[in-house]
C-alpha positions as CSV (number, residue, x, y, z in Angstrom):
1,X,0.0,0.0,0.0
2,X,1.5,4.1,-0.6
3,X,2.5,6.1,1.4
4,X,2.4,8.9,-0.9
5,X,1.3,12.1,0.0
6,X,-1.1,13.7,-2.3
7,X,-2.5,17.4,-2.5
8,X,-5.6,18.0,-3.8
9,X,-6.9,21.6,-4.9
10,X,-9.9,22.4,-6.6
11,X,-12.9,25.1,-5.7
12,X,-15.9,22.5,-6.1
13,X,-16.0,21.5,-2.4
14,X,-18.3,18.4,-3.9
15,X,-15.5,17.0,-6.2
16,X,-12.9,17.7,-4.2
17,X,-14.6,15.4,-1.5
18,X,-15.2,12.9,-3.7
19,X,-11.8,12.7,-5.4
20,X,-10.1,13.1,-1.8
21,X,-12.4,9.6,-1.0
22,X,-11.2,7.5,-3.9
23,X,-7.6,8.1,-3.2
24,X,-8.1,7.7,0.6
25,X,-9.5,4.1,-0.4
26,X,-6.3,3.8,-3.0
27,X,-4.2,4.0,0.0
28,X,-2.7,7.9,-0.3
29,X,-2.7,10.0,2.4
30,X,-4.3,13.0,1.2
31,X,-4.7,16.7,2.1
32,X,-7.1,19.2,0.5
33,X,-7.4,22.8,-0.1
34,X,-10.1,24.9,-1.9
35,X,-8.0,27.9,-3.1
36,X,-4.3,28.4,-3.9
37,X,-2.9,30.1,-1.4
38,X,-4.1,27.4,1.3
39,X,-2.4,25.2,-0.8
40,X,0.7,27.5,-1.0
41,X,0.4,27.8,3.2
42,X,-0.2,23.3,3.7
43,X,3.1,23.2,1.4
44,X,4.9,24.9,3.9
45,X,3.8,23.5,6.2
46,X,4.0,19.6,5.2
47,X,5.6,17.5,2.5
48,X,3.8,16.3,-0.1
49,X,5.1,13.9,-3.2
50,X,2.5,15.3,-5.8
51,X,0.0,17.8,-6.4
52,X,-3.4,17.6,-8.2
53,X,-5.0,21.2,-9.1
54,X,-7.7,22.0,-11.0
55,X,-6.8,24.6,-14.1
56,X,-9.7,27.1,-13.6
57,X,-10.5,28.9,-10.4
58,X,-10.8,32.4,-9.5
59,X,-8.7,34.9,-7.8
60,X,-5.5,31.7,-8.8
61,X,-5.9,29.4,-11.6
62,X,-3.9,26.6,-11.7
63,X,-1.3,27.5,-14.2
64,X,-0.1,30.6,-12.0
65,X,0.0,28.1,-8.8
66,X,2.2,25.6,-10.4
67,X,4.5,28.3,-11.5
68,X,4.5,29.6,-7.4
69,X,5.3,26.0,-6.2
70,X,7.9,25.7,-9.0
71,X,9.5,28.8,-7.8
72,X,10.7,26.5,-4.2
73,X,9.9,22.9,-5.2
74,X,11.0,22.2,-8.8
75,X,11.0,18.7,-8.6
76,X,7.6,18.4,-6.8
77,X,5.0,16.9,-9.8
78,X,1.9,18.6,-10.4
79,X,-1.0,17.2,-12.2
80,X,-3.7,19.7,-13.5
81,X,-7.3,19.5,-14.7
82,X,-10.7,21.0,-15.9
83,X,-14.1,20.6,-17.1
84,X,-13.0,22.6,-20.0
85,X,-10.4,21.1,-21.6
86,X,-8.4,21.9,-24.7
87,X,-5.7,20.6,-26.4
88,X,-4.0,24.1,-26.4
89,X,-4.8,24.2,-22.4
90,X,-3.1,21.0,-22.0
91,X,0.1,21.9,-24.0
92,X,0.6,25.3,-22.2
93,X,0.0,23.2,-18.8
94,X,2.8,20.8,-20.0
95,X,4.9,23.5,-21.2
96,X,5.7,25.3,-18.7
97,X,5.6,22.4,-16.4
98,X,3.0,20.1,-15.3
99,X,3.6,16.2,-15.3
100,X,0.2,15.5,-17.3
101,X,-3.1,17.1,-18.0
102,X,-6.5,15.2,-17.4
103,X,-10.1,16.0,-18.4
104,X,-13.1,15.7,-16.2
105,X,-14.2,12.9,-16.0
106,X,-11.5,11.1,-15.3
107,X,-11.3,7.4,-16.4
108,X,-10.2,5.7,-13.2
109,X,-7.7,3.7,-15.3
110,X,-6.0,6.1,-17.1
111,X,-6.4,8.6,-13.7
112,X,-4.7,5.6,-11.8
113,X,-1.6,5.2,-14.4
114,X,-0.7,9.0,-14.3
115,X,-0.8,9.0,-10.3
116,X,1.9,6.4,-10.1
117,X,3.7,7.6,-13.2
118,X,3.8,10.9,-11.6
119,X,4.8,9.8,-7.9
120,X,7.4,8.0,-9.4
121,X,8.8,10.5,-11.4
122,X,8.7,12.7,-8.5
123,X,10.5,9.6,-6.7
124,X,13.4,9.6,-9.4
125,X,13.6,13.7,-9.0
126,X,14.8,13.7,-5.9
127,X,16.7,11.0,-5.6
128,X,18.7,12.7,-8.2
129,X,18.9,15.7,-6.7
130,X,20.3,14.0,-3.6
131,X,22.9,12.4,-5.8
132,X,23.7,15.7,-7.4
133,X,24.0,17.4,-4.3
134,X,26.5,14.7,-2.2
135,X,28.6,14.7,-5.6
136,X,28.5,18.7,-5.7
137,X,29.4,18.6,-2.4
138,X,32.1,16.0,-2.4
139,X,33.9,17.1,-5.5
140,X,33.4,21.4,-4.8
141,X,36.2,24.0,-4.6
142,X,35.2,24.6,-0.9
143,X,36.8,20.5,-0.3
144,X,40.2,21.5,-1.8
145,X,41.8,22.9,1.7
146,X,44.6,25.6,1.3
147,X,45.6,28.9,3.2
148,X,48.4,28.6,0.3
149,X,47.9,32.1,-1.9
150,X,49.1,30.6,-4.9
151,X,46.6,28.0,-4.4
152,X,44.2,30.1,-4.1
153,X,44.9,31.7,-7.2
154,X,44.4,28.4,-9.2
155,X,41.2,28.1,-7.8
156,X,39.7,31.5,-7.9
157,X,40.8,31.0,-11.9
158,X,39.5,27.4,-11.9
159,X,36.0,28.6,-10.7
160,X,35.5,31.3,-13.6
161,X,36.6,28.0,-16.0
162,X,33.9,26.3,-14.5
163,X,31.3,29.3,-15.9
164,X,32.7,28.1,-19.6
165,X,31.4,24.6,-19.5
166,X,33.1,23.9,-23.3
167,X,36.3,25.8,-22.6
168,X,39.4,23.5,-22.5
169,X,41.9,23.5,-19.7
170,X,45.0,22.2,-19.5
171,X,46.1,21.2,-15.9
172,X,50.0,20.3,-15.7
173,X,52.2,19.5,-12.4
174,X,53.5,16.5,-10.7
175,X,52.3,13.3,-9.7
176,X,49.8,13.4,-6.6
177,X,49.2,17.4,-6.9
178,X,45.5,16.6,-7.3
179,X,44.7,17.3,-11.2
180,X,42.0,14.6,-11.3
181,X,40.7,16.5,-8.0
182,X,40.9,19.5,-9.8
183,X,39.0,18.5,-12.8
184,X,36.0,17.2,-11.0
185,X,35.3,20.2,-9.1
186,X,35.5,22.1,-12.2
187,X,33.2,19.9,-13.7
188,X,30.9,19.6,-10.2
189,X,30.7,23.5,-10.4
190,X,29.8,23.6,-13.9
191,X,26.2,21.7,-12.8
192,X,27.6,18.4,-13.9
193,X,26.8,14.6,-12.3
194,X,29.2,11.5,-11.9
195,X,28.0,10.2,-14.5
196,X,29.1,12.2,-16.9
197,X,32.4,12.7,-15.7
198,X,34.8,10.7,-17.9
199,X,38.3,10.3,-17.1
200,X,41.2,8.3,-19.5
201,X,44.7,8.1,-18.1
202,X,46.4,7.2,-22.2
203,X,49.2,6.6,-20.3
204,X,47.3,2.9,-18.9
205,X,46.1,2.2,-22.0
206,X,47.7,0.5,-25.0
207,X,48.3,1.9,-28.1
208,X,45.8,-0.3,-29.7
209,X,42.9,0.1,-27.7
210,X,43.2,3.8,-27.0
211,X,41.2,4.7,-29.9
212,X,37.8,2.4,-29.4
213,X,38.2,3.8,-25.2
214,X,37.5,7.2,-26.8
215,X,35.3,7.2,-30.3
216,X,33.9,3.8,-29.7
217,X,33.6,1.3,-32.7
218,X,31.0,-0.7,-34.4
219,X,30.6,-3.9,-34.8
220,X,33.0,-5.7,-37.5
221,X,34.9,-2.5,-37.4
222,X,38.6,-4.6,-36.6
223,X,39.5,-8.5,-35.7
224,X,37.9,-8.7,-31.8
225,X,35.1,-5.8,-32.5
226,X,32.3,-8.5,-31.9
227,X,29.6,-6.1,-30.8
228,X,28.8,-2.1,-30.9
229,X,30.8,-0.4,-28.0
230,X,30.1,3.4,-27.1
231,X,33.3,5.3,-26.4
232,X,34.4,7.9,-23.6
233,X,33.3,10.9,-26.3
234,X,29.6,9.2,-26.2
235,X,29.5,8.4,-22.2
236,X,30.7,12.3,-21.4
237,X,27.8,13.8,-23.2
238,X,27.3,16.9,-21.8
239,X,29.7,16.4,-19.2
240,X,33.8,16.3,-19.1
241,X,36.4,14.0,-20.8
242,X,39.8,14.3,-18.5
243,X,42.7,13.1,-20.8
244,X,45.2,12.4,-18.1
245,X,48.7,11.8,-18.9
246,X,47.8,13.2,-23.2
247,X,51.8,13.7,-23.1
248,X,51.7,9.8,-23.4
249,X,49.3,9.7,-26.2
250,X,50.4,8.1,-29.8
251,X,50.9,10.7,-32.3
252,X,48.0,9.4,-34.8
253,X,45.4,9.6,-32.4
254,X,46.9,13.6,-31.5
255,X,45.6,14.0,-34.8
256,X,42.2,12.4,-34.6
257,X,41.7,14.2,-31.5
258,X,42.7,17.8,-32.7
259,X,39.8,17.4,-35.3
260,X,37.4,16.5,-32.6
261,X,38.1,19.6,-30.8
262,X,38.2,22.1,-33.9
263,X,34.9,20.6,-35.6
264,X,33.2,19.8,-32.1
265,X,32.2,16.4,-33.9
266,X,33.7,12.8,-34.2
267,X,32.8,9.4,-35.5
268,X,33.1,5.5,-34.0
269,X,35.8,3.2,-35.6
270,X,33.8,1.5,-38.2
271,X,31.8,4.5,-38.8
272,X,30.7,6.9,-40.9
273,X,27.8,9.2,-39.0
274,X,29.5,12.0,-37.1
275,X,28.8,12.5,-33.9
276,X,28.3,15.5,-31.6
277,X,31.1,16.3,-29.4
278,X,29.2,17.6,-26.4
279,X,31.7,17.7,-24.0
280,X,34.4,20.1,-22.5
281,X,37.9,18.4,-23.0
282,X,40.2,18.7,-19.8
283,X,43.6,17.7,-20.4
284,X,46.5,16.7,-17.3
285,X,49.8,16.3,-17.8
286,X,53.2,16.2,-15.3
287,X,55.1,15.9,-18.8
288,X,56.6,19.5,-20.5
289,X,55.0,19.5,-23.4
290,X,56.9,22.2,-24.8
291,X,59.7,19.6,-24.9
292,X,57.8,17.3,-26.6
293,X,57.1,19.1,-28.9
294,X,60.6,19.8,-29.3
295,X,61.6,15.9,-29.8
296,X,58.4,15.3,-31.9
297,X,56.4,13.4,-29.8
298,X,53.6,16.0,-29.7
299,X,51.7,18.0,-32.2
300,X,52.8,21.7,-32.0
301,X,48.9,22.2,-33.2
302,X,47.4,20.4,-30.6
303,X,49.4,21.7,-28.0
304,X,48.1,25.4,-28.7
305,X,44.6,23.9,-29.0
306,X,44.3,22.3,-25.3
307,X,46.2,25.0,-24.2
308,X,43.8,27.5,-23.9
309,X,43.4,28.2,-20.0
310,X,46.8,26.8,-18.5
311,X,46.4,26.1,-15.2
312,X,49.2,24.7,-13.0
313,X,48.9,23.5,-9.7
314,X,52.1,23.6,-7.4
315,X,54.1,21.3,-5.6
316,X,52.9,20.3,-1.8
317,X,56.9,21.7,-1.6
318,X,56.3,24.6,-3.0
319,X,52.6,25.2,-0.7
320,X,53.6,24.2,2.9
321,X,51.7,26.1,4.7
322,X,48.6,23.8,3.7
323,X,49.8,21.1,5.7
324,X,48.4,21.5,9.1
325,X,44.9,21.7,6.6
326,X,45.2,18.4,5.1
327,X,46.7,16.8,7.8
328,X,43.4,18.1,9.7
329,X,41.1,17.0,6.4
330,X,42.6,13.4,5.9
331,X,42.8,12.6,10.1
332,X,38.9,13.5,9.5
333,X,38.4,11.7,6.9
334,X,39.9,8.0,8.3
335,X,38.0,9.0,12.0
336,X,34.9,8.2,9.7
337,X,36.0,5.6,7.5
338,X,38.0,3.2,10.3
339,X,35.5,4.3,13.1
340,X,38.6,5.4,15.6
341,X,39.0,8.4,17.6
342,X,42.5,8.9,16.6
343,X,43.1,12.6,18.1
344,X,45.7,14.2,16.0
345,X,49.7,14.3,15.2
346,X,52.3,15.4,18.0
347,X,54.1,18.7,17.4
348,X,57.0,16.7,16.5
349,X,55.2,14.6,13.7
350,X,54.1,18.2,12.6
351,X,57.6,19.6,12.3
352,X,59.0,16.3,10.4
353,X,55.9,16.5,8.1
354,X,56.7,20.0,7.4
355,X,60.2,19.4,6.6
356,X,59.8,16.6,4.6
357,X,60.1,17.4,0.2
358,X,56.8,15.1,-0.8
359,X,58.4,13.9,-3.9
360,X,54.4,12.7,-4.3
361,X,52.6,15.5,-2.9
362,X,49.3,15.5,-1.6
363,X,48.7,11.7,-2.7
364,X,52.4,10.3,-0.5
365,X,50.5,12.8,2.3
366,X,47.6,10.6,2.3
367,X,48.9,6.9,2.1
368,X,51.8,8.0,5.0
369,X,48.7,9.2,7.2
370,X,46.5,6.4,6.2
371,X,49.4,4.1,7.2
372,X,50.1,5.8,10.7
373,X,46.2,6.0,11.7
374,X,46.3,2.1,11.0
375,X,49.2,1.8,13.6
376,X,47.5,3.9,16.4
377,X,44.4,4.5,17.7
378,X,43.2,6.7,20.9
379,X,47.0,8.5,20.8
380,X,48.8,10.7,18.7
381,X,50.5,9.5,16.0
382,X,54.0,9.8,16.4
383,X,57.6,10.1,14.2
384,X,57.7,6.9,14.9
385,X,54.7,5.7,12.9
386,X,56.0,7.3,9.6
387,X,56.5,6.1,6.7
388,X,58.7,8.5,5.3
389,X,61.2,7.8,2.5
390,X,64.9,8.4,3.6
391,X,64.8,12.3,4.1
392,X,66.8,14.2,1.1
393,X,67.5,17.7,0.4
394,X,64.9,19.1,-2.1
395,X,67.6,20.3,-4.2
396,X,69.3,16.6,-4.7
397,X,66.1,16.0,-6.9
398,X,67.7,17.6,-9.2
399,X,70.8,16.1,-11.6
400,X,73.6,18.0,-10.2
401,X,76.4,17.8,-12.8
402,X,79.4,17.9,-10.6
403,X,78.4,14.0,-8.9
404,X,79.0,12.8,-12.1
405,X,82.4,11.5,-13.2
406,X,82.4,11.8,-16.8
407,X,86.1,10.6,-17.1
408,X,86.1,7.6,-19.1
409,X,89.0,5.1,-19.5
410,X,89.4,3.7,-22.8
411,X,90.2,-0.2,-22.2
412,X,92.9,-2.5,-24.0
413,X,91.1,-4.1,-26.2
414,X,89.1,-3.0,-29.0
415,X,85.9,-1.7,-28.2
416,X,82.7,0.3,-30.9
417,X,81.7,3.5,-29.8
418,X,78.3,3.0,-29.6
419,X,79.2,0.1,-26.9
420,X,80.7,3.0,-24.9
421,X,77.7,5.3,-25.0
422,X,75.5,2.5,-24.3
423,X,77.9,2.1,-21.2
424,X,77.9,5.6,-20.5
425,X,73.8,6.2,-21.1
426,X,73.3,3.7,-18.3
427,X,75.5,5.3,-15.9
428,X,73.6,8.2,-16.3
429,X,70.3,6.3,-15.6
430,X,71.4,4.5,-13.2
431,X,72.5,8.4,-11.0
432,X,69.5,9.7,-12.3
433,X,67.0,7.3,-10.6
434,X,69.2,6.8,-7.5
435,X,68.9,10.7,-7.0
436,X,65.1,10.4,-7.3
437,X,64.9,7.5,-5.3
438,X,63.8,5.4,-8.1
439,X,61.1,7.7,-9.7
440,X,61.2,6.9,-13.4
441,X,59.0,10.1,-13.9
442,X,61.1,12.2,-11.7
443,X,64.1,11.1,-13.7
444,X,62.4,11.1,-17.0
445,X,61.7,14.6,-16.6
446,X,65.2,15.9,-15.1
447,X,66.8,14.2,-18.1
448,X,63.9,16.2,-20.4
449,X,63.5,13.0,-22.4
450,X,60.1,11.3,-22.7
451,X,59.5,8.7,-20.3
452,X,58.5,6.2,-22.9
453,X,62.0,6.8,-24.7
454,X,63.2,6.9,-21.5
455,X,62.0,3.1,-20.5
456,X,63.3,1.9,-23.5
């Protein structure tokens, strides 16, 4: 049996009794009113999940009620009818917003079908709006702490992006800055929903697959291509596609994706109907693209076409005055996820926190707090329970020429030049990633050579 609440309004006492009977025996709960501003004064008073109004009474017809209850409860249905009928009536109703229409008298079977068609549209209304409103929450600016004026700066620019909901950005910066962060809340504040926030890391995928993962493909389209399959470009509609990592993506598929942001259209593999790009493209990157571009492996056009807002985000290094913040907004966080009390960090833990480099930012700030809470419980957590990486000066990130010994001893016996370099290319390497304590990205990008180059 429902529980559904429904309001009745109508100024023929007679029918409105009668109508407020049947659905009492239907199981509603119902409420009544013979005018619209008691109808106006019960909805503030009480919830209801759908309204019923008649279209024509005096001093507020039912038209100009709806559009009053619309004004605070756009997601409430409303259901109007009249004696007087007309098809024009009923398509102004619709238009500017009723569920349905209905014309007295009602047919109890078709009146039964729009009731639970409207209640459960109603239903599906707000459960979306709760879903939009925990994911606009979760993902807004106001959830990215900082006190850190450059900070600040990227979001205050990041917001007006967010106004532009086709506009590209391009986000660059290291590993575990937060660009994927970044890039929802953008797309939270420009009214999108989870589900139409799409995000590719090209760096994950292979060369062969990246393709269909964007434009999709039809059936028959390649050897495997056994069925339709929409692409990221088709899922994002009117939402976001994050190309994380697009320094890593293959040349021939820069091109593809330059046209789809030029002509705002694209097509499946297999296919020949173009499609609507109706998206906003944000692209993330920790590469320089600029030297890229210098070695080839990216399109000097494309670069200038994602690069319309450039937005960098800085180095937890280069911001530490937001640690206390996020130290405050993970411990919070894991209190409500492992159910402990877990009451803070000691002053000491604070300091060593402070002076530490974060080689991975925010992200290495998280899994060494997550690691500590899992070690303590009702006390603070303690140097002792850190995870920390064998402390370094900030500046030994960085190659530092004079550590190297490039005096090289010719040996007895005949040996090819290219042997040599070889020999001398994995020194190199091999200082390289013991300076950056085996980051291949870290080294990749101090040796300004592309890390798939640099892998092989």
């Amino acid at each position: 049996m429902s529980t559904s609440t429904i309001l009745i309004v109508d100024d023929e006492e007679i029918f409105l009794l009668s109508l407020k009977n049947n659905l009492t025996r239907l199981g509603y709960a119902v409420v009544s009113a013979t005018n619209g501003l008691d109808a106006l004064t019960l909805l503030e008073e009480q919830t209801v999940d759908l309204v019923i109004t008649d279209l024509n009474m005096p001093e507020m017809g039912g038209i100009q009620l709806m559009l009053l209850i619309k004004e605070h409860l756009p997601n409430l249905p409303i259901v109007v009818f009249t004696a007087k009928g007309s098809i024009e009536s009923a398509v102004d109703a619709i238009r500017q917003g009723a569920f349905d229409f209905l014309e007295k008298p009602f047919i109890s079977q078709t009146f039964d079908i729009v009731l639970r068609r409207a209640l459960e549209f109603g239903r599906l209304s707000g459960e979306n709006q709760r879903i939009r409103g925990h994911y606009s929450q979760r993902y807004s600016f106001q959830n990215i702490v900082t006190q850190s004026p450059i900070m600040r700066q990227v979001l205050e620019l990041s917001s007006r992006m967010a106004e532009s909901p086709k506009t590209t950005v391009s986000l660059t910066g290291e590993s575990g800055v937060g660009k994927e962060v970044l890039a929802r809340a953008i797309h939270s504040a420009s009214g999108g929903m989870a589900d139409n926030f799409v995000a590719v890391n090209c760096a994950a995928i292979p060369e062969s697959l990246l393709e269909s993962e964007l434009f999709g493909h039809v059936r028959g389209s390649f050897t495997g291509a056994e069925r339709d399959r929409e692409g990221k470009f088709t899922l994002a509609k009117g939402g976001t596609v994050l190309l994380d990592e697009i320094g890593d993506m293959p040349l021939a598929l820069q091109a593809k994706l330059l046209r789809v942001l030029e002509e705002r259209s694209f097509e499946k593999i297999g296919s020949n109907v173009s499609l609507c790009a109706d998206f906003r493209v944000i692209v993330a990157t920790h590469h320089n693209l600029v030297g890229q571009i210098e070695t080839g492996t990216f399109r000097e056009d494309l670069f200038y076409r994602i690069n319309v807002v450039p937005i960098t985000i800085p180095p937890l290094r280069e911001r530490k005055e937001d640690i206390p913040l996020l130290v405050d907004y993970f411990l919070k966080l894991f209190r409500k996820h492992q159910g402990k009390k877990l009451p803070g960090v000691s002053l000491k833990t604070l300091e060593l926190l402070h002076a530490y480099s974060w080689p991975g930012n925010i992200r290495e700030l998280r899994n060494v707090l997550e690691y500590a809470t899992i070690l303590v419980s009702d006390e603070l957590i303690r140097p002792e329970h850190l995870r920390l990486r064998a402390q370094q000066n900030p500046a030994s990130a960085k190659l530092d020429s004079a550590a190297i010994d490039y005096h090289v001893s010719l040996p007895s016996a005949e040996i090819s030049l290219q042997a040599l370099l070889d020999d001398f290319t994995g020194k190199i390497l091999e200082i390289t990633l013991n300076s950056c304590n085996g980051n291949k990205s870290k080294a990749a990008n101090i040796l300004k050579v592309n890390r798939k180059i640099f892998y092989r």
